[in-house]
Structures are given as structure tokens and as C-alpha cells.
C-alpha positions as CSV (number, residue, x, y, z in Angstrom):
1,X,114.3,79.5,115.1
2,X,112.3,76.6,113.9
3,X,113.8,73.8,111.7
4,X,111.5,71.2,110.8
5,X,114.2,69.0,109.5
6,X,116.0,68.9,113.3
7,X,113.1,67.5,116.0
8,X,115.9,67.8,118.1
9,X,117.8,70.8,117.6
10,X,114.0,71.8,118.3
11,X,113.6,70.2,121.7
12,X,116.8,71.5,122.9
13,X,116.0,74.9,122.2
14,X,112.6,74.9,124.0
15,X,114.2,75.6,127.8
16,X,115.5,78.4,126.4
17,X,112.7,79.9,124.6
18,X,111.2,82.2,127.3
19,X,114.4,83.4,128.2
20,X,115.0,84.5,124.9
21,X,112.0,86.5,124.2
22,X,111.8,87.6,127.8
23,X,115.8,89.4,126.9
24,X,114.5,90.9,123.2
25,X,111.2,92.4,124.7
26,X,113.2,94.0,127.9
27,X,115.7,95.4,125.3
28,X,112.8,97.3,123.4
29,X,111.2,98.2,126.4
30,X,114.5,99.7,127.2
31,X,115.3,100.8,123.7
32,X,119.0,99.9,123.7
33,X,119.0,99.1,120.0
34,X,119.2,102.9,119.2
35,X,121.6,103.7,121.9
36,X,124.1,101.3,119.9
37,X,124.3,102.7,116.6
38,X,128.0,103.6,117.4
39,X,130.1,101.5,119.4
40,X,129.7,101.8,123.2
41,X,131.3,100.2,126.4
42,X,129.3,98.9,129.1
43,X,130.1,101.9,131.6
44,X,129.1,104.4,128.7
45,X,125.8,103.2,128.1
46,X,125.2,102.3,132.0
47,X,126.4,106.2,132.5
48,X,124.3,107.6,130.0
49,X,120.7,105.6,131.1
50,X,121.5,105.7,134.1
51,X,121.1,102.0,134.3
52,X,123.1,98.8,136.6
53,X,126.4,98.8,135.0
54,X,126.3,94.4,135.7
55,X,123.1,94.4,134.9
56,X,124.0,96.3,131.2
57,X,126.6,94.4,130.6
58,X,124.6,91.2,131.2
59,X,122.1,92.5,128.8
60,X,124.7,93.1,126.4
61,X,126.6,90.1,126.2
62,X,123.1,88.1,125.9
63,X,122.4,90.1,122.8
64,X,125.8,89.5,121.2
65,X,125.5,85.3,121.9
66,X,122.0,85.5,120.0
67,X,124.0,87.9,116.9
68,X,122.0,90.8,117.4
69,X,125.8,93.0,118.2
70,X,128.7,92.8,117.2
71,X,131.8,93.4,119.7
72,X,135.0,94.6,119.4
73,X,137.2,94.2,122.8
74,X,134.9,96.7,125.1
75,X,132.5,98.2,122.8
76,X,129.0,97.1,121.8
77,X,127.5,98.0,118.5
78,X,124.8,97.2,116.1
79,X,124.8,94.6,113.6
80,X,122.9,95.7,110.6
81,X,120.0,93.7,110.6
82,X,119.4,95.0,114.1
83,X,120.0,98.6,113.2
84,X,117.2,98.1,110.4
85,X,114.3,96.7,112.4
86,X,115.2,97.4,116.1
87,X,116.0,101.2,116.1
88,X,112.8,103.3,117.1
89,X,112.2,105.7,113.8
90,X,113.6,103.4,111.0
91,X,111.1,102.8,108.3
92,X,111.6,98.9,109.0
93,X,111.2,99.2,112.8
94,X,109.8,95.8,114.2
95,X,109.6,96.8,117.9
96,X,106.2,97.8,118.8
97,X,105.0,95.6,116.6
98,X,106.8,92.6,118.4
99,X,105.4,94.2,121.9
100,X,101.8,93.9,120.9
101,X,102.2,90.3,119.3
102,X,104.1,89.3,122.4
103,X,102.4,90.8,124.9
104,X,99.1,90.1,123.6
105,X,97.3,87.4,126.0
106,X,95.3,85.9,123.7
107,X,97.7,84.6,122.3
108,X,98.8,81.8,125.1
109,X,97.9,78.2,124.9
110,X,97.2,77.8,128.4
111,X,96.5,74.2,129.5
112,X,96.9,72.3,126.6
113,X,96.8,68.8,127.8
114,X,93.6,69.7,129.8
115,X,92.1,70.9,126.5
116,X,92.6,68.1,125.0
117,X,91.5,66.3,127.9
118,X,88.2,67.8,128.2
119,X,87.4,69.4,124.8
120,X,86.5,73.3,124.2
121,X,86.5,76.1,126.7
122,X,86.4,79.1,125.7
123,X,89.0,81.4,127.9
124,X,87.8,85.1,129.0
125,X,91.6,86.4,127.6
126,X,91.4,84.7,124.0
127,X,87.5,85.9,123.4
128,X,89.5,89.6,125.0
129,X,92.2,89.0,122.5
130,X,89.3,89.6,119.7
131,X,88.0,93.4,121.4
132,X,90.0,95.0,118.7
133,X,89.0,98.2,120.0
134,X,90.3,97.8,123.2
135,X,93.6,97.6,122.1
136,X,93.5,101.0,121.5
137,X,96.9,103.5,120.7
138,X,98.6,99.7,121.0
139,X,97.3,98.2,118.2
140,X,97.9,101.5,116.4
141,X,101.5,100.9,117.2
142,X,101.1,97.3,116.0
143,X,100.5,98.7,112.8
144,X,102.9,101.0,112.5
145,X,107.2,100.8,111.2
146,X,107.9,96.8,109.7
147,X,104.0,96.6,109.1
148,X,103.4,99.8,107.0
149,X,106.9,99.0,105.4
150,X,106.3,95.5,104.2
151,X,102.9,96.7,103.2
152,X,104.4,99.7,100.7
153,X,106.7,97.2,99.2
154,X,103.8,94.7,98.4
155,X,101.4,97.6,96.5
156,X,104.5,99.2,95.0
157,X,105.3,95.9,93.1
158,X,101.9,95.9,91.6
159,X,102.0,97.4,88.0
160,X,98.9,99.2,88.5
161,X,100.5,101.3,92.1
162,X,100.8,104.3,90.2
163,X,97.4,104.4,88.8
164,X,95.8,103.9,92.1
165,X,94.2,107.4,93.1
166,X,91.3,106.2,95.9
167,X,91.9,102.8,97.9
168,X,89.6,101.1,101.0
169,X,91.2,99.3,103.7
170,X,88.6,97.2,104.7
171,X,88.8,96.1,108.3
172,X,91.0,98.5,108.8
173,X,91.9,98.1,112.7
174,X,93.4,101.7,114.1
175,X,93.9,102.6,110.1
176,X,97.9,103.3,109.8
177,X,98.4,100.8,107.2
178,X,95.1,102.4,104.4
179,X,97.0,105.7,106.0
180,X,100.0,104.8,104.9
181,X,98.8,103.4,100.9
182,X,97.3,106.7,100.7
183,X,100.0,108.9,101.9
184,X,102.6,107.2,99.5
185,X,101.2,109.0,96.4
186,X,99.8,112.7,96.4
187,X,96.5,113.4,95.7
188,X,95.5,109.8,96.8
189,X,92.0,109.7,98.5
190,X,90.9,107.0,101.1
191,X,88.1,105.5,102.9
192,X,89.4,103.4,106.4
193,X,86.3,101.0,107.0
194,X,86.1,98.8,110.4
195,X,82.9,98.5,112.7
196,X,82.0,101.1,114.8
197,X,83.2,101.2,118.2
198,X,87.1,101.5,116.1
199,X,85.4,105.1,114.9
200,X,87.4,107.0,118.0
201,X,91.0,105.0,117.4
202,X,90.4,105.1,113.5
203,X,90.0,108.7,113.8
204,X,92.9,110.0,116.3
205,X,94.6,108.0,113.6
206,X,93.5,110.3,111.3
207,X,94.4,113.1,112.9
208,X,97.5,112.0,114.2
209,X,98.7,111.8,110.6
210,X,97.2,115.2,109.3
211,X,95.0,112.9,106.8
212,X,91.7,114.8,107.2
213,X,91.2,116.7,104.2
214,X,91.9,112.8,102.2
215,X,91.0,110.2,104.7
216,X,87.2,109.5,105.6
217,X,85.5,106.6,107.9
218,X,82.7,104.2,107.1
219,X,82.0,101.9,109.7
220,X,79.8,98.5,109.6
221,X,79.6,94.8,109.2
222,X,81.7,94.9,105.9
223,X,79.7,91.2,105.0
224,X,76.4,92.4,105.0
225,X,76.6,96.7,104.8
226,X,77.6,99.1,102.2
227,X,81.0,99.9,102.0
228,X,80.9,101.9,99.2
229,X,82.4,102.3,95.8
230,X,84.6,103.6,93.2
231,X,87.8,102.4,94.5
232,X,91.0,101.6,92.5
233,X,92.5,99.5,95.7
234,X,90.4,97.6,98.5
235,X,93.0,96.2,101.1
236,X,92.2,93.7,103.1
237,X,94.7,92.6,105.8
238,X,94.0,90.0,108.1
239,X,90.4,90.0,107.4
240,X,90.0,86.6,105.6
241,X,89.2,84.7,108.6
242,X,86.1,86.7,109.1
243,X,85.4,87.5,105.4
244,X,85.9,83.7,104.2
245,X,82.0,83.5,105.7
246,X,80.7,85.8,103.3
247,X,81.6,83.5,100.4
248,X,81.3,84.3,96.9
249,X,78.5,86.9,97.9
250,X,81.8,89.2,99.7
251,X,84.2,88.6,96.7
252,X,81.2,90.1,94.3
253,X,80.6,93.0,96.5
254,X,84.2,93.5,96.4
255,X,84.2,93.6,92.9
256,X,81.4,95.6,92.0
257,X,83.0,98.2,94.7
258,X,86.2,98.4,92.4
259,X,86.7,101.0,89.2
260,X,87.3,99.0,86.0
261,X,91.0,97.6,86.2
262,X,91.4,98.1,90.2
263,X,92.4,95.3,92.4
264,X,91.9,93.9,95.6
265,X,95.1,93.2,97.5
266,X,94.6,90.4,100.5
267,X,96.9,89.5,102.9
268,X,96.0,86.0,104.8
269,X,97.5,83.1,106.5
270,X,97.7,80.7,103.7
271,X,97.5,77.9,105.7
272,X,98.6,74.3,103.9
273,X,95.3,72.3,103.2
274,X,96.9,69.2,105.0
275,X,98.2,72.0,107.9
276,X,101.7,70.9,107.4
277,X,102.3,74.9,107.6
278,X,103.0,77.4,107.8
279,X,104.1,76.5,111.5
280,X,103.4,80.3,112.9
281,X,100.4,80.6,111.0
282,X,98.9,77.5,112.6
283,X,100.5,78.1,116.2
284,X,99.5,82.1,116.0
285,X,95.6,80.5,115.7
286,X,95.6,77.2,117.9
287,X,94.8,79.1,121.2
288,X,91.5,79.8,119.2
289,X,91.1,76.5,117.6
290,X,91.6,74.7,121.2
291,X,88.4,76.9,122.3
292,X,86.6,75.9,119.5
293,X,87.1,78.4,116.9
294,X,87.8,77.5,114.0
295,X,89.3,80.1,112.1
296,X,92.8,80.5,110.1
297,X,92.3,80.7,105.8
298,X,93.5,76.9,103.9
299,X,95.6,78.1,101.1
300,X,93.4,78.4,98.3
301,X,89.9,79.2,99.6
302,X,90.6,82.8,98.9
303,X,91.1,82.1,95.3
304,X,88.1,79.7,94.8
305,X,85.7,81.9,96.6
306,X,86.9,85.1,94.4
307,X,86.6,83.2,91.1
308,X,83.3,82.4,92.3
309,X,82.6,86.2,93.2
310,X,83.5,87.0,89.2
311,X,87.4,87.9,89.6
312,X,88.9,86.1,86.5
313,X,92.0,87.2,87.4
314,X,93.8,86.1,91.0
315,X,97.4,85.9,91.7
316,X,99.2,84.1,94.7
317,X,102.3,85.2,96.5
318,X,103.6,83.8,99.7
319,X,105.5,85.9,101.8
320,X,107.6,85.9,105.1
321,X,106.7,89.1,106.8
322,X,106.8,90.3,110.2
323,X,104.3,88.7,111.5
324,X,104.8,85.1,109.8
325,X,104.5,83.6,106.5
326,X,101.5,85.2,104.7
327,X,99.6,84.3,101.5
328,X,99.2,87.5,99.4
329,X,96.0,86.8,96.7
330,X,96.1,89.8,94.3
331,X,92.3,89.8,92.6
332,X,92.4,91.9,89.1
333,X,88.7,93.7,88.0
334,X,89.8,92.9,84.5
């Protein structure tokens, strides 16, 4: 939707903006997407729901102007793309995912001019926005369909995947995506690490899964406590902002936490040194830098502080993924 080349392609856009997530999230809520896996009139799917037959209609032809159907005289269908990450039970399925983000408060500007104005104040719904437990079976959804997907296709690229028999997620959240890595392979054992009031959520995750007799929980600071050893995979997704404090000091732990020829996978913003992007990574974190909070990861401070923690080995990826474009540094216990 953004193209930095076209300010104003941009600008005319921006009226339209709300109305365009405000139509995609009320069609998830509503979960039309897998109601149109076969063509469909207006009356049919009205009938069926038991929805507005106008209002249906208006919610159809709203999704075909933004490409998201195709239409063929009076019928409505998927296009493929949509079929992939918008029907609920598809491996690739972005909706609850897109709900959280969306939906999540913490996320909004607010007054921008009067922070600027004034300087930082910290807001009670952005310092909210960082109770990670509070999120509760949300976030588990969060992490759940696209995420989980996008994450299997990263590890199964690695050449050492199939060797990997016991992995950490580190910071692990509700635990669906460490759940996932260790349900891909049989036999694989896991440890889902994340501080402790995520124990409950990081459990019913557990359990929801049927992982108990391979999944455990370790709980901590994972800068300054024990988070164990013996692994052949530590993930850590989205943890960089916080871990970046630890320094060279985390990156060692990491390493000494790894069996000979394990790796650490870590998924982070990337963000370009002169912040000239990645655009979503740098809006997705200004409602915290406005407040004073200075967090986001510069492309290249995970590799410096890992080569500094003893990895001799660190490769760099960036990816687009659900949730914007992400570095990917893969560190190598060579």
C-alpha cells in the first residue's frame, strides 16, 4: 500500500485508509473469506448467515474493488491469494493474526503534533501494550496460522533443520511458534522460556497442543538467569529489542547454551541505520519512541554484538513476513 517513489499516490490514499482496514477486519470478524471458496450470490450468502442482504452485498462489492474476489455476473468468489491467508484453517491463515496487530491499542500514535510539541509522555495504553501476559488466548492466536507458517519455512531452509532434536524459544510469548519447531519433526524435545507470569498462557498452550510429554517451561529474566543448555536451536523472535541490552554478555550465554554445531535463529526489525526503513518497522515502534522509548534493532547490531559474544559465523536475511519486513540473523556454534 506504501510506494515511497509516489508522495502523492500516498496522500491520496490516506482518506481512505481507515475505511479500508475497518472493511478487512469486519470481514474476519465475520469470516466471509471461507464462506467464498465456491462462488456465491449475494442472496445465498445473506440466506445462509443470516445476514442484511444490502448490507452483504455492500461488503462484497468493497472486497472485489480492493481484488480480494473475483466476480463473475452474480457470484462472489475467492481469489487465490485470499483463499490462502484469509480462510480460517489454512496453514497460511493471516486473520487472527491481523486482529491482534490491529486491534492492539498500543499501537496508535495518538496526538502526534502535541508530542512533538511537548516532548515524552508516556500513555497508560502503550506501557498496556507491553503486559504481554495480559493478552492472553489473543496473543496465542497472534501466533498461530501465517506466523507459525512463515516460521517453518525459515528453520526448514536451514541445512542443519533435520539435525535439530531439542530447540529453546526464548521469549517465547504464549509458545505456539517453539510448539510448532518442535512438532515439525518427531522425537524433537523443547524448552518454551518467557518470565513468569506467561507460565499459565505458556502452559494451556501446552496442553492445548498435546505437547506435554516433549514441551517443558523455564521462566526468568533470560539476560541475567539460567536458561539452560544443550540445545541444537535457540529461537528468538521479536526479542532483540529487549535482548540488544544484554550485549555481548547475552550472545555468549547463547552460545555456550548451544550443542556444538547448533544455531541461534533471530528474527528482528532490521531497522536501516539512517531509518530510511523499513517503513512498518519504524511506524510499528514510533508510538513507543514518541513516549520515550527507545527501542526497535539498527540493522546490524545483532551481528556486531554476536561476533562479540564468540559466534564466528552470522548470516543475514531480510524478509517480508506477516507482520513487516524482518531481518533474520542466523548465528552458527561452529
Amino acid at each position: 500500500m506504501i510506494n515511497k517513489a509516489n508522495i502523492y499516490e500516498q496522500l491520496t490514499a490516506l482518506p481512505y485508509l481507515t475505511a479500508y482496514q475497518q472493511l478487512i477486519q469486519g470481514a474476519i470478524e465475520l469470516d466471509v473469506f471461507s464462506n467464498l471458496e465456491k462462488p456465491v450470490t449475494t442472496k445465498e450468502l445473506s440466506e445462509k448467515m443470516n445476514w442484511n442482504e444490502g448490507n452483504t452485498f455492500n461488503l462484497l462489492k468493497g472486497l472485489y474493488s480492493l481484488g480480494y474476489l473475483e466476480r463473475k455476473r452474480d457470484t462472489f468468489c475467492n481469489m487465490p491469494e485470499t483463499s490462502k491467508y484469509l480462510v480460517k484453517g489454512k496453514a497460511a491463515y493471516m486473520g487472527s493474526m491481523l486482529s491482534f496487530f490491529c486491534n492492539n491499542q498500543g499501537m496508535s500514535l495518538g496526538n502526534v503534533a502535541q508530542q512533538v510539541k511537548e516532548g515524552p509522555k508516556p500513555q497508560e495504553q502503550t506501557q498496556q501494550s507491553m503486559d504481554f501476559a495480559s493478552y492472553g488466548d489473543a496473543m496465542r492466536d497472534a501466533q498461530s496460522g501465517i506466523r507459525q507458517y512463515e516460521l517453518l519455512e525459515i528453520l526448514r531452509s536451514l541445512p542443519e533443520y533435520k539435525s535439530i532434536h531439542r530447540i529453546l524459544d526464548l521469549g517465547c510469548g504464549a509458545g505456539c511458534l517453539g510448539i510448532a519447531a518442535i512438532q515439525d519433526v518427531s522425537n524433537r524435545t523443547g524448552v518454551l522460556f518467557d518470565r513468569p507470569d506467561m507460565q499459565s498462557l505458556i502452559e494451556e498452550s501446552i496442553e492445548l497442543s498435546n505437547m506435554q510429554d516433549s514441551v517443558s517451561v523455564k521462566t526468568g529474566d533470560f539476560i541475567n538467569d539460567d536458561i539452560g543448555g544443550g540445545y541444537d536451536l535457540i529461537l528468538c523472535s521479536s526479542i532483540m529489542l529487549f535482548a540488544i541490552a544484554g550485549g555481548a554478555n547475552f550472545f555468549a550465554k547463547l552460545k555456550k547454551a548451544l550443542n556444538p554445531g547448533g544455531v541461534v535463529v533471530c528474527l528482528n526489525e532490521g531497522i536501516e541505520p539512517d531509518y530510511s526503513g523499513p517503513w512498518d518497522m519504524i511506524l510499528g515502534y514510533m508510538a513507543f519512541n514518541l513516549q520515550g522509548m527507545p527501542i526497535g534493532v539498527i540493522k546490524g547490531q545483532i551481528a556486531d554484538a554476536a561476533k562479540a559474544g564468540g559466534f564466528h559465523s552470522v548470516e543475514n536475511r531480510s524478509v517480508l513476513l506477516s507482520t513487516g519486513m524482518h531481518d533474520i540473523n542466523i548465528l552458527r556454534n561452529e
